[in-house]
C-alpha positions as CSV (number, residue, x, y, z in Angstrom):
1,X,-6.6,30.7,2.2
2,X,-9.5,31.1,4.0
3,X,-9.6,31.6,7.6
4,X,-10.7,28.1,9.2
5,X,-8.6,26.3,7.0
6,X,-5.7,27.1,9.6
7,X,-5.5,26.3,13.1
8,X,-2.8,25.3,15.2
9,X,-2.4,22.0,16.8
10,X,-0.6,19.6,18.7
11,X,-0.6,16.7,15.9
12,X,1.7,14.6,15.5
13,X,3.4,13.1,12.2
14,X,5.4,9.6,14.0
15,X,6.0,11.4,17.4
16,X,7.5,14.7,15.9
17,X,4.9,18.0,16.4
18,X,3.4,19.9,13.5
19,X,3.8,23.8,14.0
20,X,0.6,24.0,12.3
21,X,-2.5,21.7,10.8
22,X,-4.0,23.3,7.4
23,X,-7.2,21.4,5.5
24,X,-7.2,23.7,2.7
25,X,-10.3,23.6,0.2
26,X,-9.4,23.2,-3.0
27,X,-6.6,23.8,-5.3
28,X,-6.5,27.2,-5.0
29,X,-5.9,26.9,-1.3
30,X,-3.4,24.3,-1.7
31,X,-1.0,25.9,-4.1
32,X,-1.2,29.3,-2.3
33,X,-0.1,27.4,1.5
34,X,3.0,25.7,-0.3
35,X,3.8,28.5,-2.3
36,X,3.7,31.3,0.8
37,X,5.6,28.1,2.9
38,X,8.2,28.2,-0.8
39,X,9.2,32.0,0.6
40,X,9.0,30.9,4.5
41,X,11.2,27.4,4.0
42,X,8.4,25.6,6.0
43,X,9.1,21.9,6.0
44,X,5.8,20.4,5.1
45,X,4.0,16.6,5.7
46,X,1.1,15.8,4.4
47,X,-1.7,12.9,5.7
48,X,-5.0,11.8,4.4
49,X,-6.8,9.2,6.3
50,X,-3.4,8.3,8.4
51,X,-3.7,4.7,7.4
52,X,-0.5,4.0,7.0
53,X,1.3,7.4,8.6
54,X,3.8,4.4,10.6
55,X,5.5,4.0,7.1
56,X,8.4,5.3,6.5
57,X,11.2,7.5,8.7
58,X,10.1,10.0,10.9
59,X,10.2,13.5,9.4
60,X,13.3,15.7,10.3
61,X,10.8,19.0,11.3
62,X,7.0,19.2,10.3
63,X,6.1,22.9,10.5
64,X,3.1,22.9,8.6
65,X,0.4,19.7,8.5
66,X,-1.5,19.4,5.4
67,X,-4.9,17.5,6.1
68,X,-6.4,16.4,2.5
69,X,-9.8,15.5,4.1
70,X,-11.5,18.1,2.4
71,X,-10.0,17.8,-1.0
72,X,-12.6,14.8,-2.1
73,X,-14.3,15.6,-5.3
74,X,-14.8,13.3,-8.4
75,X,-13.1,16.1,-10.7
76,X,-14.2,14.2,-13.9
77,X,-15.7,10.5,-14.9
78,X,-15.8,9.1,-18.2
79,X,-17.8,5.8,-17.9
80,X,-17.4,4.9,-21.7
81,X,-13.7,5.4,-21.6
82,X,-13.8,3.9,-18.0
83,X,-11.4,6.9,-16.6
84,X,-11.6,9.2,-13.7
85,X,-9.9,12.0,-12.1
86,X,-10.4,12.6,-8.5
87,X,-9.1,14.8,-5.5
88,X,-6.5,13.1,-2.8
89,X,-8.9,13.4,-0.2
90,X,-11.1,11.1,-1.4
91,X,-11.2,7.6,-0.2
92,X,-11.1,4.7,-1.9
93,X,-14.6,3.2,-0.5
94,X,-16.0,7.0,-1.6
95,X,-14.5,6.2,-4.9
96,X,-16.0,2.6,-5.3
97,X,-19.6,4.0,-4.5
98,X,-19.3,7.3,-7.2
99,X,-18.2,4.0,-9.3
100,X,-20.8,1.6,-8.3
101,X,-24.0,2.9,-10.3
102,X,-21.7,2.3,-13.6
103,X,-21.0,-1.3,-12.4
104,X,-17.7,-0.2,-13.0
105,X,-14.3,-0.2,-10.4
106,X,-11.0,1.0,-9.2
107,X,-8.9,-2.5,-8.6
108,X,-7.7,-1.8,-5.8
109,X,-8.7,-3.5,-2.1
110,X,-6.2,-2.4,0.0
111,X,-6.9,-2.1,4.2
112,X,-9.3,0.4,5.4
113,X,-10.9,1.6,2.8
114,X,-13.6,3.7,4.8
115,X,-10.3,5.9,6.0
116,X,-7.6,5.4,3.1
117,X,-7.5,7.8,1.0
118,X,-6.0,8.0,-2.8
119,X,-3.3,10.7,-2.0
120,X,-2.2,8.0,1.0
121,X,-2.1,4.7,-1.4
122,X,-0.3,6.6,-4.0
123,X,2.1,8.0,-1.8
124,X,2.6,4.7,-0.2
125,X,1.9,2.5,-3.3
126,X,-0.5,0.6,-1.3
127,X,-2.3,-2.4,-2.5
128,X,-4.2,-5.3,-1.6
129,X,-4.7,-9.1,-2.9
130,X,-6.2,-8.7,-6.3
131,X,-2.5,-7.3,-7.3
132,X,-2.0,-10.5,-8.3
133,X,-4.4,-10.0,-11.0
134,X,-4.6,-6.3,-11.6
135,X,-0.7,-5.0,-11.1
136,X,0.1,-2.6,-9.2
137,X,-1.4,1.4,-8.2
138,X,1.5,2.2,-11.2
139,X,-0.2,-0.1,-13.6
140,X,-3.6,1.7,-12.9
141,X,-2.8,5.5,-12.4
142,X,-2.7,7.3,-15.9
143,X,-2.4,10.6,-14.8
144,X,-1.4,13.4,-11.8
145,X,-1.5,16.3,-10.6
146,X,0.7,17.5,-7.7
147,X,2.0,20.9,-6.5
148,X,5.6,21.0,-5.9
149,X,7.6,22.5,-3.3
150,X,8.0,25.5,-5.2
151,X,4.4,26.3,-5.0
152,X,4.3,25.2,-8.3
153,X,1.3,22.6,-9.9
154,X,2.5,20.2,-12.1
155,X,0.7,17.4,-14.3
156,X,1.9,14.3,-16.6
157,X,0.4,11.5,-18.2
158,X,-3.6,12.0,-18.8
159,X,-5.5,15.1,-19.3
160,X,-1.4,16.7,-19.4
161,X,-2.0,20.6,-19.1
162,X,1.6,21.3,-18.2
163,X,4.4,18.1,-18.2
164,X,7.2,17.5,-16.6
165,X,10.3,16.6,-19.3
166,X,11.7,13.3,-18.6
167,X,9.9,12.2,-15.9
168,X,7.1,9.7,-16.0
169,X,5.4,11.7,-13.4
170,X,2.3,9.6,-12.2
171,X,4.4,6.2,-11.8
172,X,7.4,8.0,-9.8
173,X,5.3,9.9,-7.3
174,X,3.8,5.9,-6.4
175,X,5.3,5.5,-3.1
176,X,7.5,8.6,-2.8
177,X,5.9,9.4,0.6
178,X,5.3,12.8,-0.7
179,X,8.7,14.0,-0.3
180,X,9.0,14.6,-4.1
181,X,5.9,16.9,-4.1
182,X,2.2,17.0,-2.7
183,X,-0.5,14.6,-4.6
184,X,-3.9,17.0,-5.0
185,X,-5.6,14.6,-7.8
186,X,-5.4,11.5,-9.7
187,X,-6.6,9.8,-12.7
188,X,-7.6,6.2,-13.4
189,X,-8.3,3.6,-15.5
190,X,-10.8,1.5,-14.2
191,X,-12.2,-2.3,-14.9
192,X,-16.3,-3.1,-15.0
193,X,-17.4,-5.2,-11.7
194,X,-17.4,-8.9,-12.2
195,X,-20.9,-10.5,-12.6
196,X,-19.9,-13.2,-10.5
197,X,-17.3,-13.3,-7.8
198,X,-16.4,-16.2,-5.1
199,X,-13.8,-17.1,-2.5
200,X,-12.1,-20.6,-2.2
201,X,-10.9,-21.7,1.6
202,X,-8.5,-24.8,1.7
203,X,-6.9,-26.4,4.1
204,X,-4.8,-26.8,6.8
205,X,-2.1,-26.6,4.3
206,X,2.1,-26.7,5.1
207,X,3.9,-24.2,2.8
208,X,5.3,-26.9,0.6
209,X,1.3,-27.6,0.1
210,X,0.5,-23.9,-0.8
211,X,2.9,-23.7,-2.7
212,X,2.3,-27.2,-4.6
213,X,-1.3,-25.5,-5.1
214,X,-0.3,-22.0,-6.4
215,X,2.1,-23.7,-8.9
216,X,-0.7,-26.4,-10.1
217,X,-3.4,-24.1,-10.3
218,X,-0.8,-22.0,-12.6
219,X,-0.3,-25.0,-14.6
220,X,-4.1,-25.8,-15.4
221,X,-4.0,-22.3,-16.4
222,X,-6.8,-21.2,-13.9
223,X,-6.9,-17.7,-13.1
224,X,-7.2,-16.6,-9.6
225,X,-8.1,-12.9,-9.3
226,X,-6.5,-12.9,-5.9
227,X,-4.9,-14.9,-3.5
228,X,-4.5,-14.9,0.5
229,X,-3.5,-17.0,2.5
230,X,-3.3,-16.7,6.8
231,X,-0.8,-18.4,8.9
232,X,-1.8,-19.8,12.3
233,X,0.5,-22.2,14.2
234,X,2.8,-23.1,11.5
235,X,-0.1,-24.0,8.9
236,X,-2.1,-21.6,6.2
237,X,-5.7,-21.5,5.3
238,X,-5.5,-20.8,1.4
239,X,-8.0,-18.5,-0.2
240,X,-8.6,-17.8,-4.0
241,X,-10.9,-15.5,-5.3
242,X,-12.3,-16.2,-8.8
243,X,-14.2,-13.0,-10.6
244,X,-15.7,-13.1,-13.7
245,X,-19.1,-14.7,-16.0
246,X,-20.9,-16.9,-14.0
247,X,-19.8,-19.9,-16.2
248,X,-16.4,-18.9,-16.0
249,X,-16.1,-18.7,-12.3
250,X,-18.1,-21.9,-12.0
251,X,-16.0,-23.6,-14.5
252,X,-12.9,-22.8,-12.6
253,X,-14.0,-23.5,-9.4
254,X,-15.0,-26.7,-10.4
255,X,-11.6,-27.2,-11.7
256,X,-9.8,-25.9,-8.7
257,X,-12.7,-28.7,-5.7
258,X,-10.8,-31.4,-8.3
259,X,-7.3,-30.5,-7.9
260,X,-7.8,-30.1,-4.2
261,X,-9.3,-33.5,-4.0
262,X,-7.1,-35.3,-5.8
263,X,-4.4,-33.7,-2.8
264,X,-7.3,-34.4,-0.1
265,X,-7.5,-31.4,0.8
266,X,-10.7,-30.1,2.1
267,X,-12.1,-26.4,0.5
268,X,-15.3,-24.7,1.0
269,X,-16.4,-21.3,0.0
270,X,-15.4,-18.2,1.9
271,X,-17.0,-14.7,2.1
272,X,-15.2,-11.6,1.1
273,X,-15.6,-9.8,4.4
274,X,-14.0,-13.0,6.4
275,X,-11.1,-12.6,3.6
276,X,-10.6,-9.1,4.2
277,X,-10.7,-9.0,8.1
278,X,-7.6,-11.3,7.5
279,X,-5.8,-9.2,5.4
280,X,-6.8,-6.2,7.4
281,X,-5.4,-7.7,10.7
282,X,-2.0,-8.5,9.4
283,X,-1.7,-5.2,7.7
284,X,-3.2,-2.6,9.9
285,X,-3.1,-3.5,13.8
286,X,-0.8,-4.3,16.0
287,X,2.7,-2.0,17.8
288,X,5.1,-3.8,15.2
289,X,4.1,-4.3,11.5
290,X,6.0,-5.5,8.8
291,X,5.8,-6.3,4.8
292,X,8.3,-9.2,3.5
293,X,9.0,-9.5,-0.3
294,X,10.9,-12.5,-1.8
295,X,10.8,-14.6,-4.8
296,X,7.9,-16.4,-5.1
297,X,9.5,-19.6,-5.6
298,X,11.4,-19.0,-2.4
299,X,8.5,-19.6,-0.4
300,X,9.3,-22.6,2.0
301,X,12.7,-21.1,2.8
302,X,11.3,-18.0,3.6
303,X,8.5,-19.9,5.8
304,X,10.7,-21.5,7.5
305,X,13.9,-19.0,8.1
306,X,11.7,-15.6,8.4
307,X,7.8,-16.1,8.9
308,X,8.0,-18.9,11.2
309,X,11.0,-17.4,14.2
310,X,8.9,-14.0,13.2
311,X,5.7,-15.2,14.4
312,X,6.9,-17.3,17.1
313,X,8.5,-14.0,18.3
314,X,5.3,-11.6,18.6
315,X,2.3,-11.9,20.8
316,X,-1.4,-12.5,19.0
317,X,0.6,-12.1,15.8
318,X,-1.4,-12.3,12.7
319,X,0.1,-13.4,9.6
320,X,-1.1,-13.2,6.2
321,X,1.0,-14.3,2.6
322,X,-0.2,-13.0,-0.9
323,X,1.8,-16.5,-2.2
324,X,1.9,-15.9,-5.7
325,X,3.5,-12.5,-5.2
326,X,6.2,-13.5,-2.5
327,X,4.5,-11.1,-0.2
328,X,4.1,-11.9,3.3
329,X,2.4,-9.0,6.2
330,X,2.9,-9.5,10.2
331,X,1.4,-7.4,12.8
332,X,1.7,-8.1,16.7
333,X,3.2,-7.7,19.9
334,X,6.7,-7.1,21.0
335,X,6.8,-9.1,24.1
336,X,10.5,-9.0,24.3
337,X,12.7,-6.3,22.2
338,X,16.0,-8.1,22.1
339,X,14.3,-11.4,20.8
340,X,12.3,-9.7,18.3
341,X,14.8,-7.8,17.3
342,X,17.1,-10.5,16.4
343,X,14.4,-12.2,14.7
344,X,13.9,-9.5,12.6
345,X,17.6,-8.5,11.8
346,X,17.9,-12.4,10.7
347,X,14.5,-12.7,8.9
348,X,16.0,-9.5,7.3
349,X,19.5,-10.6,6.3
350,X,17.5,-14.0,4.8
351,X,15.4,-12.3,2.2
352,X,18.1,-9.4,1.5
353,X,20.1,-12.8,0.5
354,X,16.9,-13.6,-2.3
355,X,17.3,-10.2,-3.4
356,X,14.2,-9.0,-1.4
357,X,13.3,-7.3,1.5
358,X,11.8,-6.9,4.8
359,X,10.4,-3.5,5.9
360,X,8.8,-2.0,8.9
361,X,5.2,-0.3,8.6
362,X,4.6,0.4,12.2
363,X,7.3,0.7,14.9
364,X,7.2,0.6,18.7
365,X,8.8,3.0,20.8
366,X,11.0,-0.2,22.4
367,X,12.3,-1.0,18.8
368,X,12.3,2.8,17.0
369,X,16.0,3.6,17.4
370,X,17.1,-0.3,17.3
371,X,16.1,-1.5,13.8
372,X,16.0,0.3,10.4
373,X,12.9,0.8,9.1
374,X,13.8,0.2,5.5
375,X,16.8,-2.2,5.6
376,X,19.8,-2.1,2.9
377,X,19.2,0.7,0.5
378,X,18.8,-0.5,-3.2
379,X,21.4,0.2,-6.0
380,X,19.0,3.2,-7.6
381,X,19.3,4.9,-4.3
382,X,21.7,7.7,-6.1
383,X,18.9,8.5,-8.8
384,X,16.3,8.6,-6.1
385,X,18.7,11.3,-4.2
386,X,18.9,12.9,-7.3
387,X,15.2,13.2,-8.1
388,X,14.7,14.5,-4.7
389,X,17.6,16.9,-5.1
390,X,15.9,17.8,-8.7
391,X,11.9,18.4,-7.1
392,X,13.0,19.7,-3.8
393,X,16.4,20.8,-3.7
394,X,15.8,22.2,0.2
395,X,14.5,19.5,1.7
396,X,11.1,20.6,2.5
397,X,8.7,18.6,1.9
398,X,8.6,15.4,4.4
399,X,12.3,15.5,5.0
400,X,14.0,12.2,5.5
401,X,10.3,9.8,5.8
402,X,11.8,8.4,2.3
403,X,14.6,5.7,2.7
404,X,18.3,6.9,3.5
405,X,16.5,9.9,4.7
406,X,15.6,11.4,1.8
């Protein structure tokens, strides 16, 4: 390791003090810290662009830091099998730019993308509208490389040098919040850049309305590549994004201005930087931040039982619903603790009742030892304490961020 990739520092991982910050070089670098911290037992964390460093627990120690920011090479690009490999450090709007000349993409628009880097979203299996179109960071990663807490590098799926028997390694280390082992790079499959791409805005809608217009547009089989939609004083502002051939995308937002009418409802088109602002207000600012996810169908009960008391609740709260997904983001203000907590345990208890769930991304200090961050654990929480137990049977490696502690 060389010599400045160490230095000692006061950071902090949610409130709890790193022992050390390391920003190794490269692989070499990387497997050498966790293998000389395998002999020490040094608890590790690891952080990229710190995006989203308010999800999950708290670690139980953080004696060593590991900074990715300087592992950010393309390793290799394959435009004619439209694949790539690439270090953790990288960011996602570094990616799209290597992609760009190629005409070719990762689909992936999740918050931030100057700062968000790919360790971060597959560690927190980020993602952003055009989910609803292109799955999830599991349905586009086809290989990985991590080092485990032994020291040890690892890789499955693409490009395999060395597997790992039984595990389907690149979709289980999606959201693991590296406490199964530490991302260094990634491979992708990737999708060429539309020719054409535009943005639908309707409304004032009520969320029997959006979801009237979600279900309609499904049955004229038109085929949104995303959808968002903002909540402001009890109504939504719809937006659908249609990608594709110019004729395509014309044809079905011609087909979408003729449903709306026929429900006089007014639509216009939208830019894609207004869109993401949106997204990126309800996702990544304010003290308290949560993600709801419920049945799709569900969506007027959960308006009305969880979004609506949520939102009434926090100050300049934004609000924003991927509706064909069931997903909802909030972001604001806690004005009053014991209100908004209550709102949350019942908005909470609701979709827990739909068979979803309600967690928190960001947590003020007035709510940190009130309300769980992750809610009632699932029913594969004993194979997720055994895969932890099986990767890192001491407990090193971001103890207790994952849910239950892990």
């Amino acid at each position: 390791m060389t010599a400045h990739a160490v230095r000692s520092g006061a950071a902090l991982v949610l409130r709890v003090p790193a022992g050390q910050v390391v920003t190794p070089a490269d692989l070499r670098e990387t497997v050498a810290i966790l293998r000389a911290g395998a002999a020490r037992k040094t608890a590790f964390a690891f952080v990229g662009g710190g995006t989203e460093l308010g999800f999950g627990n708290p670690p139980a120690r953080v004696d060593t830091l590991v900074r990715t920011e300087r592992l950010k090479r393309v390793v290799e690009y394959a435009p004619s099998d439209m694949v790539v490999t690439v270090e953790a450090g990288l960011t996602l709007a570094a990616l799209q730019r290597a992609l760009l000349p190629q005409r070719q993409r990762l689909a992936l628009d999740a918050p931030l993308p100057e700062r968000a880097t790919i360790g971060g979203l597959l560690a927190t299996g980020s993602f952003g509208p055009r989910r609803a179109r292109y799955g999830r960071l599991r349905d586009l990663i086809v290989g990985i490389s991590i080092v485990r807490a032994d020291g040890e590098q690892v890789r499955g799926g693409g490009k395999v040098v060395k597997n790992v028997a039984g595990f389907d390694l690149p979709k289980l280390m999606v959201g693991s919040f590296g406490t199964l082992g530490m991302i260094v790079t990634a491979t992708f499959r990737l999708h060429p850049l539309p020719e054409s791409a535009r943005w639908i805005r309707a409304g004032p809608l009520d969320a029997a309305q959006l979801r009237d217009i979600v279900v309609a547009v499904g049955a004229r089989q038109l085929e949104p590549a995303a959808y968002l939609a903002e909540r402001t004083d009890g109504r939504y502002v719809l937006y659908a994004l249609f990608e594709g051939f110019p004729s395509g995308v014309d044809e079905q937002v011609s087909a979408l201005t003729e449903l709306l009418a026929k429900r006089a409802i007014e639509c216009s088109v939208a830019g894609e930087n207004a869109v993401a602002a949106i997204d990126e207000s309800a996702r990544s600012r304010g003290e308290l931040r949560l993600r709801i996810s419920a049945p799709a169908a569900c969506f007027e009960e959960v308006d009305r039982a969880a979004l609506d008391p949520l939102q009434r609740t926090l100050e300049a709260c934004s609000l924003a619903v991927y509706p064909s997904l069931g997903i909802a983001f909030a972001a604001g203000k806690v004005a009053d603790a014991s209100a908004t907590t209550e709102a949350l345990v019942a908005a909470r208890r609701f979709v827990e009742g739909l068979g979803g769930n309600l967690v928190l991304t960001e947590v003020p200090d007035s709510l940190e030892q009130v309300v769980d961050r992750f809610g009632t654990l699932p029913p594969s929480f004993g194979i997720m304490r055994r895969l932890k137990e099986r990767f890192d049977p001491d407990r090193r490696l971001n103890p207790g961020r994952f849910a239950g502690g892990l």
